[in-house]
C-alpha positions in Angstrom: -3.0 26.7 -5.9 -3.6 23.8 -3.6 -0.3 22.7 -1.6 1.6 19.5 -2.2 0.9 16.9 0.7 3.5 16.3 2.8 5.5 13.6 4.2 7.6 13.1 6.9 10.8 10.7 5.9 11.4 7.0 7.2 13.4 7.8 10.2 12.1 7.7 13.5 12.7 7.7 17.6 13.5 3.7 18.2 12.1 4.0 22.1 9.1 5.5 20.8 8.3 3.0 17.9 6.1 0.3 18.3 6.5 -3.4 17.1 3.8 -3.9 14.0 3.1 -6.9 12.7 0.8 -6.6 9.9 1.7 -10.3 8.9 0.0 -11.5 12.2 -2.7 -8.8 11.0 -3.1 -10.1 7.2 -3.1 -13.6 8.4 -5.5 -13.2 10.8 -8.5 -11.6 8.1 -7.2 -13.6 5.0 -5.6 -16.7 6.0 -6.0 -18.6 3.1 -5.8 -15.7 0.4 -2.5 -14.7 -1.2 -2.2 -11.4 0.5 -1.0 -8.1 -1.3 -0.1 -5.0 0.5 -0.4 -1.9 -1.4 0.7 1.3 -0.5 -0.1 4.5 -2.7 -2.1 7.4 -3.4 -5.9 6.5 -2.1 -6.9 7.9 -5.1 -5.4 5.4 -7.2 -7.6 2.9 -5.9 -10.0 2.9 -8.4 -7.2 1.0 -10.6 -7.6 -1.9 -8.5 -10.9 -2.5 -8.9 -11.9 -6.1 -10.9 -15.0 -8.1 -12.0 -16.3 -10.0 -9.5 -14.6 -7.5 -7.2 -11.6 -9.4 -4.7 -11.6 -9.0 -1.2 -10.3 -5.7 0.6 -9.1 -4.0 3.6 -7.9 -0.9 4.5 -4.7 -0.2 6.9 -4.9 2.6 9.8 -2.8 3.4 12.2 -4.0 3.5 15.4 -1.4 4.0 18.5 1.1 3.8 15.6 -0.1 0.4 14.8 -1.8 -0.7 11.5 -4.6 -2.4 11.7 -7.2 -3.1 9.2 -10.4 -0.9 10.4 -14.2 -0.8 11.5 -15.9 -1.6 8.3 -13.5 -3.7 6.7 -12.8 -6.7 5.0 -14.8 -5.8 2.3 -15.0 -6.1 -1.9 -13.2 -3.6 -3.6 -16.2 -2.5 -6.4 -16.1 0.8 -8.3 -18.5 2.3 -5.9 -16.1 1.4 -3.0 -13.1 2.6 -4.9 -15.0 6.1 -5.2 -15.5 6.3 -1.2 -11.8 5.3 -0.4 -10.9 8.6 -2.4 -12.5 10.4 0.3 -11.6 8.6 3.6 -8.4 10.4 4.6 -5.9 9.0 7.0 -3.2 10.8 9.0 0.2 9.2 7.1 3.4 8.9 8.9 6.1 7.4 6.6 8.3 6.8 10.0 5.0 4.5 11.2 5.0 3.2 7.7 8.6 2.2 7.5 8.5 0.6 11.2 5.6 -1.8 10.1 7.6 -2.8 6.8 10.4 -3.9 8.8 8.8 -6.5 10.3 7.4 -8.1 7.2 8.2 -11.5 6.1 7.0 -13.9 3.2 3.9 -14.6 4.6 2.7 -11.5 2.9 3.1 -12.6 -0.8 3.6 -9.2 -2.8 4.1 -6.0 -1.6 3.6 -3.3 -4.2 4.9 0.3 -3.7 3.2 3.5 -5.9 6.3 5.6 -7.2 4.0 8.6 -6.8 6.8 10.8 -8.1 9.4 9.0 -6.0 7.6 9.3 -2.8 7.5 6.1 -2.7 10.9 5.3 -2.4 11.9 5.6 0.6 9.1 3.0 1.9 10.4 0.9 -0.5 13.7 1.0 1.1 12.2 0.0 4.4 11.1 -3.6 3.2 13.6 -6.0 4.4 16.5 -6.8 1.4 15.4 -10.4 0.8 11.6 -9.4 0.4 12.2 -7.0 -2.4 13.2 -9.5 -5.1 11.1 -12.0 -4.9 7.8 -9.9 -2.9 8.5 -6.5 -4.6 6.9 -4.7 -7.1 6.9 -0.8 -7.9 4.3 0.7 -9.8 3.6 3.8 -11.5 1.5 6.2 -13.4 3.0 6.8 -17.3 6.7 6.7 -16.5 9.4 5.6 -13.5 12.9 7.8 -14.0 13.4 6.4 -10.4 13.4 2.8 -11.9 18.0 3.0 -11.6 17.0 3.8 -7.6 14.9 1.1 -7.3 17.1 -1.3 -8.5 19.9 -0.3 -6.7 17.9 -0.7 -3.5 17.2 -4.1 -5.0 13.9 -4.6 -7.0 13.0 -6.4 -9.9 9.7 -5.7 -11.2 8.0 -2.8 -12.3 4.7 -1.9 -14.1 2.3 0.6 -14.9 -0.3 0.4 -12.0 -3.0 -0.1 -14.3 -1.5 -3.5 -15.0 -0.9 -4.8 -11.3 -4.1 -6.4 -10.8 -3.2 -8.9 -14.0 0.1 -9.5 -12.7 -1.1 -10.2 -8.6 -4.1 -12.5 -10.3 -1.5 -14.4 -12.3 0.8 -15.0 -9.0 -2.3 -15.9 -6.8 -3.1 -18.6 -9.4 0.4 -19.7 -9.4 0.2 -19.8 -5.8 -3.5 -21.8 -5.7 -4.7 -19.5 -3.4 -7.3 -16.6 -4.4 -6.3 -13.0 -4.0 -6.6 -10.3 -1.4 -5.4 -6.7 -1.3 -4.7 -4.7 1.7 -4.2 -0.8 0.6 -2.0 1.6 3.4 -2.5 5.3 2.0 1.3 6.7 1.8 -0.2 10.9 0.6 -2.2 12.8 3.6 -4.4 14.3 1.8 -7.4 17.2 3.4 -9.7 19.7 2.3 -7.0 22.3 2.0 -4.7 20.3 -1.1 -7.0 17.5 -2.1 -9.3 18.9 -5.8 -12.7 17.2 -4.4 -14.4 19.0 -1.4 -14.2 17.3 1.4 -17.7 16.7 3.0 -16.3 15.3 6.3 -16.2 11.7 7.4 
């Protein structure tokens, strides 16, 4: 039976950590979009795909910094989606959690995957006055983490399959069109992932 991925927790060594700022990244590629980080399962992805397709970039980490990678921006289309399945990062939720700190409202929605309360503890490392307003947690049929969530101070919650309606609405609001930026939070590799790998 293939073995669950696994994730290191949100706590790391402060004099190693390095100072992200993936609002300076956002900003940078989509300056005039209303930008959405997503972090979740890569392959979930295919949930985020519209007609026409919105713009899209991948996070990595390189040097313990995100930044969005070789290739990229790009349109999410189905085709897309499928590749993203396959094009594995490393995931470190202590690297993770060190670039959510240092988010502000210039990135308009950040959306978290429950992914069987994985998720969580990312969600915890948004700042407290982003998770109200710039929060949402999504999920696959059912969220028995929802009390958690709350408690840590979010608001909104839906099925992932209904995010992309709910980001389109708030871009609209917004007068600005769209963009979504993905950070994979599951490592997936050839040894626990159902798809053989054919290498990158």
């Amino acid at each position: 039976m293939p073995s669950e991925p696994k994730l290191d927790g949100c706590r790391g060594d402060a004099d190693t950590m390095t100072t992200i700022s993936l609002a300076t990244e956002l900003a940078r590629h989509f300056d005039t979009h209303f930008r959405v980080l997503i972090l979740d399962n890569e392959v979930t992805v295919d949930a985020f795909v519209t007609d026409p397709p919105l713009p899209w970039a991948r996070l990595t980490a390189q040097d313990r910094v995100y930044r969005i990678g070789e290739g990229y921006p790009t349109r999410l289309t189905a085709a897309e989606a499928d590749r993203e399945e396959l094009n594995w990062d490393k995931v470190s939720n202590a690297v993770i959690c060190e670039a959510l700190s240092g988010l502000d409202e210039t990135i308009d929605l950040t959306a978290f995957g429950n992914n069987a309360g994985q998720g969580l503890p990312l969600a915890e490392a948004l700042p407290v006055p982003l998770r109200a307003k710039h929060g949402v947690i999504t999920y696959g049929s059912s969220l028995p983490e929802r009390p958690a969530y709350e408690a840590a101070g979010y608001g909104y919650f839906c099925p992932r399959s209904d995010l992309v309606a709910y980001l389109i609405d708030a871009a609209e609001a917004a007068g600005r069109p769209p963009a979504l930026v993905f950070i994979n939070t599951i490592e997936h590799n050839e040894q626990n992932y159902h798809t053989p790998w054919s290498g990158r």
